[in-house]
MDTraj code that builds the backbone (N, CA, C; nanometers):
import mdtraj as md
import numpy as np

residues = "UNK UNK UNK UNK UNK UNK UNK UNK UNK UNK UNK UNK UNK UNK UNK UNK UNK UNK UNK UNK UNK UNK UNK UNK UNK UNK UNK UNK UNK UNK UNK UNK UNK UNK UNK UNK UNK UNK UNK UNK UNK UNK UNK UNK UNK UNK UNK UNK UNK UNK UNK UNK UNK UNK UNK UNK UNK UNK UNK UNK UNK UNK UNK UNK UNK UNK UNK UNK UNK UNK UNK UNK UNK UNK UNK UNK UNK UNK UNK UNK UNK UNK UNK UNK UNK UNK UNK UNK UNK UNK UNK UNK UNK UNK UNK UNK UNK UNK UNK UNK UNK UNK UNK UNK UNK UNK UNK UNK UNK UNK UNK UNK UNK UNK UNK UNK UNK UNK UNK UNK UNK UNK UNK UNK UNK UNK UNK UNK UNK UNK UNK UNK UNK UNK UNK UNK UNK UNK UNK UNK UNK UNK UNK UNK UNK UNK UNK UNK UNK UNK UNK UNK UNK UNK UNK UNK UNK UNK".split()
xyz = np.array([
    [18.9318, 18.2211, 2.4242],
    [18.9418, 18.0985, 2.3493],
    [18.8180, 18.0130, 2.3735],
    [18.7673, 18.0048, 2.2720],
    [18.6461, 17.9080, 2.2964],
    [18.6625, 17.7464, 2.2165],
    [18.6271, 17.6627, 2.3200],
    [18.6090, 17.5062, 2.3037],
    [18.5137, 17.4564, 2.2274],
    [18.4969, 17.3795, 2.1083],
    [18.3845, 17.3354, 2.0317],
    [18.3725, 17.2073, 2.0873],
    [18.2317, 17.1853, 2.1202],
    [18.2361, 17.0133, 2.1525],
    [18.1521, 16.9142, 2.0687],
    [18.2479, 16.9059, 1.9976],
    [18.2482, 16.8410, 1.8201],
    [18.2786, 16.7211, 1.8224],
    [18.1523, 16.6325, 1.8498],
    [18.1850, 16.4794, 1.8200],
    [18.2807, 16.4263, 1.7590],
    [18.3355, 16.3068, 1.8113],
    [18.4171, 16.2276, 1.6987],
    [18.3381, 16.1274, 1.6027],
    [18.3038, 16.1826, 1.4500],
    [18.2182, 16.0663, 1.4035],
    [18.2446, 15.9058, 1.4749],
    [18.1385, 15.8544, 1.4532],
    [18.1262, 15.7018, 1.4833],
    [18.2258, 15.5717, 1.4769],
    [18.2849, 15.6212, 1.3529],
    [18.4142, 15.5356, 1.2794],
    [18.5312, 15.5874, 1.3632],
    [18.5561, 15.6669, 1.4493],
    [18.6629, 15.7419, 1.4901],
    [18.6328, 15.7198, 1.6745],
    [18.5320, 15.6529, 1.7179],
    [18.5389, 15.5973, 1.8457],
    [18.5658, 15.4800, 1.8678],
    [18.5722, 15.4666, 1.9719],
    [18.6990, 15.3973, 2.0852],
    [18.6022, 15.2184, 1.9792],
    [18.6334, 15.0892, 1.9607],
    [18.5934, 14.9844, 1.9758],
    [18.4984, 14.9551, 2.0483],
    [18.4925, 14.9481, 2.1550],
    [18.3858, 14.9139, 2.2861],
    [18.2489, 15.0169, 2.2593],
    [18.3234, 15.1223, 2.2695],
    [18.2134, 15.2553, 2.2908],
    [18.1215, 15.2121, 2.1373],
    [18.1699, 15.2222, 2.0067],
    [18.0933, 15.1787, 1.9159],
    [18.0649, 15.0851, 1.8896],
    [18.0650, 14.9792, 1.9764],
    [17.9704, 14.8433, 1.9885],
    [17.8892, 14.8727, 2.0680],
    [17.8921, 14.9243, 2.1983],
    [17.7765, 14.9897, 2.2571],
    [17.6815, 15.0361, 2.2285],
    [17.7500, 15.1493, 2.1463],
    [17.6408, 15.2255, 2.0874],
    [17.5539, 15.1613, 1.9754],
    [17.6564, 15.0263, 1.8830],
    [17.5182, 14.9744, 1.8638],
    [17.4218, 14.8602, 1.8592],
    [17.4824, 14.7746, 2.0088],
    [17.3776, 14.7342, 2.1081],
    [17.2545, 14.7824, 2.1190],
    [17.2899, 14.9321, 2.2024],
    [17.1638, 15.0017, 2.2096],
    [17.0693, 15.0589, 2.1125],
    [17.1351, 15.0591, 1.9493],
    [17.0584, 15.0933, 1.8438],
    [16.9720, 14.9727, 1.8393],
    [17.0473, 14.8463, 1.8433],
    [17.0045, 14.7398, 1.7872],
    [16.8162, 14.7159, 1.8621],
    [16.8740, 14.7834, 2.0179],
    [16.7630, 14.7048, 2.0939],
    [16.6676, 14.8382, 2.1197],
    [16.6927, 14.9669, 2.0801],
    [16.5862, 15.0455, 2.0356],
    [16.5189, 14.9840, 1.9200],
    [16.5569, 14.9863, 1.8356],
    [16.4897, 14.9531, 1.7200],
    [16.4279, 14.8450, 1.7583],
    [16.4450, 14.7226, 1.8230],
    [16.3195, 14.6260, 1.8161],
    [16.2515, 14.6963, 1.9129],
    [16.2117, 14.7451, 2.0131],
    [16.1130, 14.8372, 2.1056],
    [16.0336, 14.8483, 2.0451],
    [16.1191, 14.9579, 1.9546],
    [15.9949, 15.0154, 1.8089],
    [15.8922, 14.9832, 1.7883],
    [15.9760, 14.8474, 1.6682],
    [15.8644, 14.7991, 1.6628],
    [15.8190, 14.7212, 1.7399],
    [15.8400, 14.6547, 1.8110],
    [15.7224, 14.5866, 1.9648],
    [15.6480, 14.6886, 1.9731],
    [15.6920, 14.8217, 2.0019],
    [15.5273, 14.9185, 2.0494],
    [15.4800, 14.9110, 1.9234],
    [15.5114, 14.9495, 1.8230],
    [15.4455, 14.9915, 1.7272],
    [15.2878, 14.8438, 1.7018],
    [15.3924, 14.7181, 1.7029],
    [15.3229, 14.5886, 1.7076],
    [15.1811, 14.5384, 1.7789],
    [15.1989, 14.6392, 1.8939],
    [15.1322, 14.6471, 2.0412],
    [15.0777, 14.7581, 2.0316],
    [15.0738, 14.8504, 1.9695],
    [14.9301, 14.9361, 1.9686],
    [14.8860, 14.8910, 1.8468],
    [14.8902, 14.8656, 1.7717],
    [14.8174, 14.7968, 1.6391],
    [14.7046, 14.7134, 1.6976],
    [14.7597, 14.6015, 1.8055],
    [14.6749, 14.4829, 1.8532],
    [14.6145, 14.5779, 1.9421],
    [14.6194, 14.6822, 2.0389],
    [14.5252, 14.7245, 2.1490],
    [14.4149, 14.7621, 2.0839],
    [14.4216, 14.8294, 1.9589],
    [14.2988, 14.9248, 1.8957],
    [14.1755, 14.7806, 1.9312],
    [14.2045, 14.6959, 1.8046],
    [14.0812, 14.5968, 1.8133],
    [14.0677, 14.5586, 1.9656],
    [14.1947, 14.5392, 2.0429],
    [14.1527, 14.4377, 2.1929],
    [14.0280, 14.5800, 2.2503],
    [14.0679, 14.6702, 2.2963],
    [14.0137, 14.7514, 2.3450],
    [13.8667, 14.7656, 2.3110],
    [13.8527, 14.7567, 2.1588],
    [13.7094, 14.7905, 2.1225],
    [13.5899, 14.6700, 2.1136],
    [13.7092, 14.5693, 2.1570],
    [13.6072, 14.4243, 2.1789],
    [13.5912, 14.4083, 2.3278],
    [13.7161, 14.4463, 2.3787],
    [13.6013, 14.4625, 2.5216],
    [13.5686, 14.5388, 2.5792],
    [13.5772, 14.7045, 2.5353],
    [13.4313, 14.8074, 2.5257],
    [13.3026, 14.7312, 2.5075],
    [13.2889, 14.6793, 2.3745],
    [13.1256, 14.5636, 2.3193],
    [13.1337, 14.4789, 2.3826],
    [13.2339, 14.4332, 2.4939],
    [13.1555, 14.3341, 2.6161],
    [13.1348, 14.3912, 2.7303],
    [13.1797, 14.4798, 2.7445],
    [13.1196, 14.5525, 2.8890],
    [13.2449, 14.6040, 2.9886],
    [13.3393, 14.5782, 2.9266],
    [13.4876, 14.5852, 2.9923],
    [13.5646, 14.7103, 2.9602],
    [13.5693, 14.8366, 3.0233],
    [13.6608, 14.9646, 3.0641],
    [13.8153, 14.9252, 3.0890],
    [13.8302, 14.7954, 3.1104],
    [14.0024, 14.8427, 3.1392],
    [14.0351, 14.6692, 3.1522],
    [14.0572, 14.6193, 2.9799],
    [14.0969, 14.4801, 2.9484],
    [14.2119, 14.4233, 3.0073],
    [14.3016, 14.5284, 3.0325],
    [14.4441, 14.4409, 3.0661],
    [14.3928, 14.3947, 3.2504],
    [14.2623, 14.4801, 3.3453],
    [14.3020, 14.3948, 3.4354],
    [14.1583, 14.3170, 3.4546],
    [14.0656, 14.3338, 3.3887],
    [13.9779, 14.2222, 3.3080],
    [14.0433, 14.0904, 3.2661],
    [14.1179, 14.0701, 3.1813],
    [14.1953, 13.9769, 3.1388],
    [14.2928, 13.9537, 3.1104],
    [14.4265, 13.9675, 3.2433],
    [14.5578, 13.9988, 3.2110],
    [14.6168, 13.9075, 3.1240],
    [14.5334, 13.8046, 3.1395],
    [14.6480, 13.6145, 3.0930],
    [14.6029, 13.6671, 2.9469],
    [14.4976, 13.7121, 2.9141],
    [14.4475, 13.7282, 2.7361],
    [14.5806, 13.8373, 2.6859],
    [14.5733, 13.9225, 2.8164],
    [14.6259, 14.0527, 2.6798],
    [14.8092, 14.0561, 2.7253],
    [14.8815, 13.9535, 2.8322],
    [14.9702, 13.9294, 2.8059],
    [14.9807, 13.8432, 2.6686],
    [14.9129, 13.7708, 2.6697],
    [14.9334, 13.6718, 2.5120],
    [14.9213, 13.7095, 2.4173],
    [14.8282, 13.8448, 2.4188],
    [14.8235, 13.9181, 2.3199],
    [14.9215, 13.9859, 2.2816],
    [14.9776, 14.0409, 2.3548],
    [15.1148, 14.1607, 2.3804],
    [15.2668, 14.0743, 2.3561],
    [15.2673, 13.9033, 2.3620],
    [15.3611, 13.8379, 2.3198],
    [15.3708, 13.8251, 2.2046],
    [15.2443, 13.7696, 2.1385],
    [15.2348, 13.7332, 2.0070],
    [15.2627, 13.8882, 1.9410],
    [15.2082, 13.9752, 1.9448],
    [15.2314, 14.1307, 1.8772],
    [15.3345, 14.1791, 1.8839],
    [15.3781, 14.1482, 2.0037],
    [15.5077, 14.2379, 2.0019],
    [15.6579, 14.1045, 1.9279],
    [15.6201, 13.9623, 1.9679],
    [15.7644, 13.8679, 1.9065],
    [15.7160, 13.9063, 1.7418],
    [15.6149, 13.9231, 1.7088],
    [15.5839, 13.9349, 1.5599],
    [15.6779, 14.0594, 1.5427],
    [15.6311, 14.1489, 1.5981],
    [15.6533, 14.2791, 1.5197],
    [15.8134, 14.3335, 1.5081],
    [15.8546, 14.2270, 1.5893],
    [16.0290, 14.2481, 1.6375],
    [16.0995, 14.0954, 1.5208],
    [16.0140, 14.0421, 1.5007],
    [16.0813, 13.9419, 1.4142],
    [16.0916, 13.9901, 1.2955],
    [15.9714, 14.0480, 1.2382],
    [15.9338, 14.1352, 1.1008],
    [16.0967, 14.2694, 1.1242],
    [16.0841, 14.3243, 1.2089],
    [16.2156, 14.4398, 1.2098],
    [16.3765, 14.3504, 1.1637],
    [16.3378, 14.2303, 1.2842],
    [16.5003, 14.1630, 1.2850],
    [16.5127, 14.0911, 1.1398],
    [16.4079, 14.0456, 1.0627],
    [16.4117, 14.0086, 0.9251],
    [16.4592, 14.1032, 0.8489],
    [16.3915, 14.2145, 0.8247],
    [16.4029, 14.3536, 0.7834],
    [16.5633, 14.4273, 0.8027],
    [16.6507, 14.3639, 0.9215],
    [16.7858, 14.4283, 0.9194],
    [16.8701, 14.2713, 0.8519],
    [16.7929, 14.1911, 0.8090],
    [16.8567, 14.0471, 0.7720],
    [16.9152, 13.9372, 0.8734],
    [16.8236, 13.9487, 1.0190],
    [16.8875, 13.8380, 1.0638],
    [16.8665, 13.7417, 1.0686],
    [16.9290, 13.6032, 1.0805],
    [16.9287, 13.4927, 1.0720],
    [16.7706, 13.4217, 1.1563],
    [16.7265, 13.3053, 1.0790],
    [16.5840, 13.2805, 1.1525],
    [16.6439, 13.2438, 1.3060],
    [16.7778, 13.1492, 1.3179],
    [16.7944, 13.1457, 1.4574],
    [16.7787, 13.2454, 1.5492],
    [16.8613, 13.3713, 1.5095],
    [16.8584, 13.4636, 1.5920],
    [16.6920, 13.5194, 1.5829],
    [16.6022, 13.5279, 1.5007],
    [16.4716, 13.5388, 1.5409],
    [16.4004, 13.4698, 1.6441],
    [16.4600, 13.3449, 1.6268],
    [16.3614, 13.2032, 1.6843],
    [16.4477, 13.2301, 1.8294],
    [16.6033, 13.2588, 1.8781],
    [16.5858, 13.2764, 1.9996],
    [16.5527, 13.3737, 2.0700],
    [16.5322, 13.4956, 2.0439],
    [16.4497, 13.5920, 2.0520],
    [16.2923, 13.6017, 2.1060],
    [16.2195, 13.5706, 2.0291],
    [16.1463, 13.4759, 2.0302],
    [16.1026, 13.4086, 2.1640],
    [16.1925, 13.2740, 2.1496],
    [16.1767, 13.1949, 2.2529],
    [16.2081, 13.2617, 2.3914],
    [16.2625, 13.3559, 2.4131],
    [16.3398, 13.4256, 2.5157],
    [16.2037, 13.4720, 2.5951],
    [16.1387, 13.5538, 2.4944],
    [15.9815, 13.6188, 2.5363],
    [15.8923, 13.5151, 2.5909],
    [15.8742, 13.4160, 2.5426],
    [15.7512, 13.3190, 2.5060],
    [15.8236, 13.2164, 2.6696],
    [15.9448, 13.2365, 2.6948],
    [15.9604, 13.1805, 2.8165],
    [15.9263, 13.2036, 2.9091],
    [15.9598, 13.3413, 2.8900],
    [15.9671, 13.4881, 3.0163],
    [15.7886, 13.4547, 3.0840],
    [15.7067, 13.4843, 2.9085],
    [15.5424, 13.4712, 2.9728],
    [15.5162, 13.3556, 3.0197],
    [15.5773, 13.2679, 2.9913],
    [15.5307, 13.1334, 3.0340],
    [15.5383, 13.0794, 3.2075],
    [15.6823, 13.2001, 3.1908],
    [15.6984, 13.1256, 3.3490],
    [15.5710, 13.2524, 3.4311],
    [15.6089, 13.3791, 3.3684],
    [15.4777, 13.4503, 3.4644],
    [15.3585, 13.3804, 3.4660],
    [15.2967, 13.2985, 3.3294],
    [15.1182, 13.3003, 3.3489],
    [15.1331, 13.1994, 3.4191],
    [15.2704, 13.0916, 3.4368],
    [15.2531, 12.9817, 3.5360],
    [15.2479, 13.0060, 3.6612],
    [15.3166, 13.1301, 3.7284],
    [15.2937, 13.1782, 3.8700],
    [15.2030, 13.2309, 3.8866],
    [15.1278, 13.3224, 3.7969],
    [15.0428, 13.3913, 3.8222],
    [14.9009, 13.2898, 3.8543],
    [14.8940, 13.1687, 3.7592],
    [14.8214, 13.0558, 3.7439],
    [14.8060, 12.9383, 3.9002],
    [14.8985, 12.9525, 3.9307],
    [14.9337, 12.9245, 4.0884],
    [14.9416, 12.9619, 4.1881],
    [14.9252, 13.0954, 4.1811],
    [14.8818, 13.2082, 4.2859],
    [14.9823, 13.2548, 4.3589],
    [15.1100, 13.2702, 4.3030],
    [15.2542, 13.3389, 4.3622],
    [15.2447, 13.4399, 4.3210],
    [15.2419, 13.4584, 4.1635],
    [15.2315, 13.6336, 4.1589],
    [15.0851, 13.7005, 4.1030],
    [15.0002, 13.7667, 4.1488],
    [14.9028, 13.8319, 4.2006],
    [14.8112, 13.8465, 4.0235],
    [14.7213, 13.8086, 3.9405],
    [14.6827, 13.8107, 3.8727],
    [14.7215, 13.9622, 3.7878],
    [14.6395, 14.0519, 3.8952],
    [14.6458, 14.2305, 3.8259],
    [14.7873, 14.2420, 3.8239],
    [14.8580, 14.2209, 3.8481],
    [15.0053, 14.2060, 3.8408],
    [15.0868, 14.1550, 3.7034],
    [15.0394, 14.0582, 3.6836],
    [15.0957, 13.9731, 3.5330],
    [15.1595, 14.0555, 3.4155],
    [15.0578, 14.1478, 3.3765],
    [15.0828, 14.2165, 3.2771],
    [15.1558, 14.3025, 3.3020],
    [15.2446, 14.4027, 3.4050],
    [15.3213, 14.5169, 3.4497],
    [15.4528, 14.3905, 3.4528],
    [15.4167, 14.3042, 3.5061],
    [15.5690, 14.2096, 3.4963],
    [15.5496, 14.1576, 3.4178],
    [15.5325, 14.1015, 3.3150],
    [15.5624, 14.0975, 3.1507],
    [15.6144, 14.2148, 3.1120],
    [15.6009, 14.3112, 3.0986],
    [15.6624, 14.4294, 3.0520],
    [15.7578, 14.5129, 3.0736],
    [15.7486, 14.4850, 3.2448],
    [15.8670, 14.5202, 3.3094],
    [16.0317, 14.4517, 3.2607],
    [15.9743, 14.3391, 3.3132],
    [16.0673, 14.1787, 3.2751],
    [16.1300, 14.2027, 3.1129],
    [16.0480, 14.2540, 3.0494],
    [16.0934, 14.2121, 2.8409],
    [16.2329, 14.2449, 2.8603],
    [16.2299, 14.3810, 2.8537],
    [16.3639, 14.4655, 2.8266],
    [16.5088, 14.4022, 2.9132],
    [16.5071, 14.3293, 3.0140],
    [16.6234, 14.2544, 3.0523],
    [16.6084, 14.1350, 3.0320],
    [16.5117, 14.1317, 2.9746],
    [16.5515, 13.9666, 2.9127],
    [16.5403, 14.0057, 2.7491],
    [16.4987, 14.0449, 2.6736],
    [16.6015, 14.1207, 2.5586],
    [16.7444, 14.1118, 2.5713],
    [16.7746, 14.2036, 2.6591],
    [16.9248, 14.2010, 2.6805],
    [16.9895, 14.0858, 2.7180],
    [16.9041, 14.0165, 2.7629],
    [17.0117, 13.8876, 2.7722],
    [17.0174, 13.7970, 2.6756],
    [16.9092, 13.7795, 2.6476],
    [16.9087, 13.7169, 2.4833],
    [17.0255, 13.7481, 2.3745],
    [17.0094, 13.8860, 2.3421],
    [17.1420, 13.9939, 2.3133],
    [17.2626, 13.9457, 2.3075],
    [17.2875, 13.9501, 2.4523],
    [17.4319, 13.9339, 2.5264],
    [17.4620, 13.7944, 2.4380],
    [17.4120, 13.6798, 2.4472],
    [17.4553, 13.6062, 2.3988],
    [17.4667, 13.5964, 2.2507],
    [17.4607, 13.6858, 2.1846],
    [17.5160, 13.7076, 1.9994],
    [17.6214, 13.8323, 2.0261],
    [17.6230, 13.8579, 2.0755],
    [17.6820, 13.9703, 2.0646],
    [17.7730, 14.0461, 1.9612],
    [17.8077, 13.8931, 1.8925],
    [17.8727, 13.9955, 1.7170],
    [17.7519, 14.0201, 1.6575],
    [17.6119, 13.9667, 1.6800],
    [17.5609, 13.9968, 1.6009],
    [17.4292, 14.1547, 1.6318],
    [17.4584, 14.1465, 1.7348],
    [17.4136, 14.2843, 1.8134],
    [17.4636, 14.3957, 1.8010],
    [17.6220, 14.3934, 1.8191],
    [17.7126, 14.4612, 1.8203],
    [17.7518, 14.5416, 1.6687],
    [17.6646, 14.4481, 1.5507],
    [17.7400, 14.4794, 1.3890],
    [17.6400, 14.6268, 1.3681],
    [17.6988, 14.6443, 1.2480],
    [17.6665, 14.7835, 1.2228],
    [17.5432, 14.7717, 1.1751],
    [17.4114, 14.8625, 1.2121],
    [17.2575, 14.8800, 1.1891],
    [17.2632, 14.9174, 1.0326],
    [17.2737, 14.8069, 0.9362],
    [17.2362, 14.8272, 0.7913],
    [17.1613, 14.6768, 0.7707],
    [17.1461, 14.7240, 0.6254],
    [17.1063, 14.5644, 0.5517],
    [17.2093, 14.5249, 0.5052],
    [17.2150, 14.4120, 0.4638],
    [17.3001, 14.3379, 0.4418],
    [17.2688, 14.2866, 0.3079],
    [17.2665, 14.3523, 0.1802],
    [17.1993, 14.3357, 0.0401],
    [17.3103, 14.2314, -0.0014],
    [17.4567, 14.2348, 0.0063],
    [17.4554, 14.1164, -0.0632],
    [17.5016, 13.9806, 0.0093],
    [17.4354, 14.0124, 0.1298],
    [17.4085, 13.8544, 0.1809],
    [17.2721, 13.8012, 0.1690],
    [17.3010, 13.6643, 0.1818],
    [17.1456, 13.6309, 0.1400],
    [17.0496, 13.5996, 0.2779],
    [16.9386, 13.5600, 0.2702],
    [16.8950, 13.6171, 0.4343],
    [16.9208, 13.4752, 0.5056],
    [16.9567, 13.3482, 0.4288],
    [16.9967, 13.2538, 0.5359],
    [17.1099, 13.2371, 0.5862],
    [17.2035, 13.3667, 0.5214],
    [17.3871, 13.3200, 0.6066],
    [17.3995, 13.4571, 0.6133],
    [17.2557, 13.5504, 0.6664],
    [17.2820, 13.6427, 0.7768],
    [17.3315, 13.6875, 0.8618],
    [17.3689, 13.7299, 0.9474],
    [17.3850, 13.7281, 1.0529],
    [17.2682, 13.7283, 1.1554],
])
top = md.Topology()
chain = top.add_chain()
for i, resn in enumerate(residues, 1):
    res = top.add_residue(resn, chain, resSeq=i)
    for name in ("N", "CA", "C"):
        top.add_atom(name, md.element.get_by_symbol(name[0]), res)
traj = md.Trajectory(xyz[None], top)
């Protein structure tokens, strides 16, 4: 007798388990595009400071290319979260979530608590749980199913 181990489509799991699952769609997909956002901006950073004399920009100028890597990556995740129809709030706290996160690093780093060459590995480290916490607090709206939303209109989004 042999056992098939044959998913239960999506619609046919537990409540919890398929909000989970798409939590974690939700917050792959902005990654995405954040990397995608963030190698777009490295090409030019990189080749401008090759033509200044600089082999390795992020520890040349961590405070530049964290700011760089905020602005590229909240862009490129706002453009996605527009793109699944969400609400500008939920962009704007999003958003703000990041733009805090760097703020409080370039302020330590700026004060000499956390170590300059350092800045940029904790910005990056740091995103992804503070994503999630950002998250946590919508959570119907994290939790809804990864479509568009064609006949809502994009300001009573979700």
């Amino acid at each position: 007798m042999t056992q098939t181990l044959d998913r239960p489509p999506l619609r046919a799991l537990p409540s919890g388990r398929r909000r989970a699952l798409r939590f974690g769609a939700h917050f792959l997909e902005m990654c995405a595009a954040m990397c995608l956002a963030w190698m777009v901006v490295t090409l030019p950073f990189v080749a401008i400071a090759t033509a200044a004399g600089t082999s390795e920009p992020v520890r040349a100028w961590p405070e530049l290319a964290t700011v760089l890597a905020l602005v590229a990556m909240s862009a490129g995740m706002a453009v996605q979260m527009r793109w699944r129809r969400h609400s500008w709030q939920c962009i704007g706290e999003m958003t703000a979530a990041m733009v805090i996160e760097a703020a409080v690093l370039l302020t330590l780093a700026a004060a000499g608590v956390l170590p300059r060459g350092d800045l940029f590995a904790w910005f990056h480290g740091l995103m992804p749980p503070t994503m999630v916490a950002a998250m946590v607090l919508r959570l119907d709206v994290y939790t809804s199913p990864l479509r568009h939303q064609h006949g809502a209109t994009p300001a009573s989004a979700p």
